[in-house]
N, C-alpha and C positions, 0 to 999 in steps of 0.2 A: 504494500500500500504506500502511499504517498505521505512522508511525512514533513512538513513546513519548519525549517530550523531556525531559530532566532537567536544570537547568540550576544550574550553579556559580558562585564567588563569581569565582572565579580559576583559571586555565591547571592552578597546581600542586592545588584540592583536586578537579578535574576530573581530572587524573592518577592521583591516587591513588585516586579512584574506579571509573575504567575498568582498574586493576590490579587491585586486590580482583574488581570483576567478571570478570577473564580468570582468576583461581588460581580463582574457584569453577564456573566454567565448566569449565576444562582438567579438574578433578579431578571433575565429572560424568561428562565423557567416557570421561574411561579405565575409570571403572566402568562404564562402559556399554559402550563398542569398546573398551578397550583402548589405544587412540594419541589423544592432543587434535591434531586438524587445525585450522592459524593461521595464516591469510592475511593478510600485513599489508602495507599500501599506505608509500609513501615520502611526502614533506611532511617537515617538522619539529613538528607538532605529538605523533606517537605517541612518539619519543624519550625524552621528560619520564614518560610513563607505563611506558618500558621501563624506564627507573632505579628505576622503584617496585618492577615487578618484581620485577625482577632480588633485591629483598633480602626475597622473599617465600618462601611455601612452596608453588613450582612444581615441578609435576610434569614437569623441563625434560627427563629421560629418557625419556617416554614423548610428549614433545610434539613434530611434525612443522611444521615454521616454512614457508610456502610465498610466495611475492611477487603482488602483486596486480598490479603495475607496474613495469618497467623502464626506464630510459634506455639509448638504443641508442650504447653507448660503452666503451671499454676496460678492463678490470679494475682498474687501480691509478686511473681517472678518478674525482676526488671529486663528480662528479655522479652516480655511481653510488648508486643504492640500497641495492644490497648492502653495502657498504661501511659504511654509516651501522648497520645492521643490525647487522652483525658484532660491530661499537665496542660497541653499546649490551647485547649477549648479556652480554659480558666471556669467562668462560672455563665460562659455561654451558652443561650437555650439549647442549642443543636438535640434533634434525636439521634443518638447512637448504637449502631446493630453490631454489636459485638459476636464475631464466629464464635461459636461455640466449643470453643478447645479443651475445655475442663469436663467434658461429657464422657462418660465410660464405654459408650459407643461411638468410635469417631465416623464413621462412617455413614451412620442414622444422621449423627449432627448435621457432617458437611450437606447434606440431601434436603435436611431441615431448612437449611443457611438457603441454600440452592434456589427453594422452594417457596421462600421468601423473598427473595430480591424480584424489584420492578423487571417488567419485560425491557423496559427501557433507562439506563441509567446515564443522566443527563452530563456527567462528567468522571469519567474514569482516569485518578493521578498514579501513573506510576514512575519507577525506577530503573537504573539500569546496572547491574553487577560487573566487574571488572572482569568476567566471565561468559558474559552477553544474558545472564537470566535476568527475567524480570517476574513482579508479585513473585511467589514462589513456582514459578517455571525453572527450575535448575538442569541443568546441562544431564541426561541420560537418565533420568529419572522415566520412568512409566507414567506420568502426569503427564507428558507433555502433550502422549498418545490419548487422554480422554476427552472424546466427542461428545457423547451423550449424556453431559452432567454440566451445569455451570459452577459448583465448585466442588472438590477434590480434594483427598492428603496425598501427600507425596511417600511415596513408599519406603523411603530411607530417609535417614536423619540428613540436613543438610546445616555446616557451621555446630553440630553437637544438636539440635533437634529438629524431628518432624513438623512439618506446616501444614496448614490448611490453605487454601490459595482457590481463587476465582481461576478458571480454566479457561481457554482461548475460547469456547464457546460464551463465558461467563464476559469476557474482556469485548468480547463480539457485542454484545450487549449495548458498549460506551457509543452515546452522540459524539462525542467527543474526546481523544484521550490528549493529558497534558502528560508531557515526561519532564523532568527534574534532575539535569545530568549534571555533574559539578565534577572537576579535578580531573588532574593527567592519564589518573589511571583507567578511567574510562573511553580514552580518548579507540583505541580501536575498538571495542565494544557499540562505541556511538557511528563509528565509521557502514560499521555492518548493518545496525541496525536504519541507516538512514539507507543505506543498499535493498535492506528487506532481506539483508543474506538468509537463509532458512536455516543456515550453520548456525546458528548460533539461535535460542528461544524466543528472544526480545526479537527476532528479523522474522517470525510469524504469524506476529499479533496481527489481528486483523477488527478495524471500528469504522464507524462512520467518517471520523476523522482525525485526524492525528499530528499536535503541536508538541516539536521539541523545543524548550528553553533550556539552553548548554550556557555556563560559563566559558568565558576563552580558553579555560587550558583543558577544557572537554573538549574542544571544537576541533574535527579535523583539519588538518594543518593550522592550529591555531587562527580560524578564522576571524 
């Protein structure tokens, strides 16, 4: 797919760009449905962009917060996703759909998660790994291969644990995906994916439409 590259001086005027573009997006939507559907992947790079946020004029009452990726681990665990999310809302209204990681059935849950997300989700944020994965699409996992479900575990641990993660069908879903690439060491990883290489996870997303915002020493040949 075709994806539109914009690229930044620095981490922070890339943040504050991908914020402005999410308050003007959220406030399309609700005049069009009603609810902004926001899929937002973990990484530490969206964080920076959630502090912009946050002191914006978001429609956080009408905005639905959904996880693109989990770590399969305990609620007060700070590798958790959610957690970092929470911090970064502060005491804003947002509804948050937290995957269900902590369930004894992980595979009921993901189907549960699944089974609940909009047919349609107004903005799907993700990541890019110095690996080429993205949400938890990790490089030869069996996940990569599921069609028939919009979200999924990954059948090995990836970084010390398993994830729950939105599936390309699941990513299929997005009106629009933003990506959030920052630093050198992505910089081939970004190269492929702006290719669509199918080598690599993140080059066989496929949405409606798809905006990357790189920092310069993401950007191929430092653009």
């Amino acid at each position: 797919m075709h994806h539109e590259l914009i690229v930044f001086d620095d981490l922070g005027a890339l943040s504050r760009a991908a914020a402005r573009s999410v308050v003007d997006l959220a406030h399309e939507a609700v005049v069009q449905d009603g609810t902004f559907h926001f899929a937002v992947s973990g990484g530490t790079t969206p964080w920076q962009m959630f502090a912009v946020l946050v002191t914006l004029d978001m429609p956080w009452e009408r905005t639905v917060i959904w996880q693109v990726d989990e770590r399969v681990a305990p609620g007060d665990d700070p590798d958790r996703n959610l957690a970092h999310l929470r911090e970064a809302l502060g005491d804003e209204a947002a509804t948050v759909r937290p995957m269900p990681v902590e369930d004894a059935d992980l595979d009921a849950a993901a189907a549960r998660y699944g089974a609940a997300l909009p047919q349609q989700l107004h903005l799907v944020h993700l990541g890019l790994g110095p690996d080429g994965h993205t949400a938890s699409l990790v490089p030869t996992d069996p996940v990569l291969s599921v069609q028939d479900l919009p979200v999924a575990l990954t059948a090995a641990a990836y970084k010390g644990r398993r994830r729950m993660t939105l599936t390309y069908p699941g990513i299929k879903r997005a009106r629009r995906l933003l990506w959030l690439i920052s630093g050198p060491d992505k910089r081939w990883a970004l190269e492929k994916l702006l290719a669509s290489d199918p080598s690599i996870p993140a080059g066989r997303v496929e949405a409606g439409s798809s905006v990357v915002m790189a920092d310069r020493p993401a950007a191929p040949g430092n653009a």
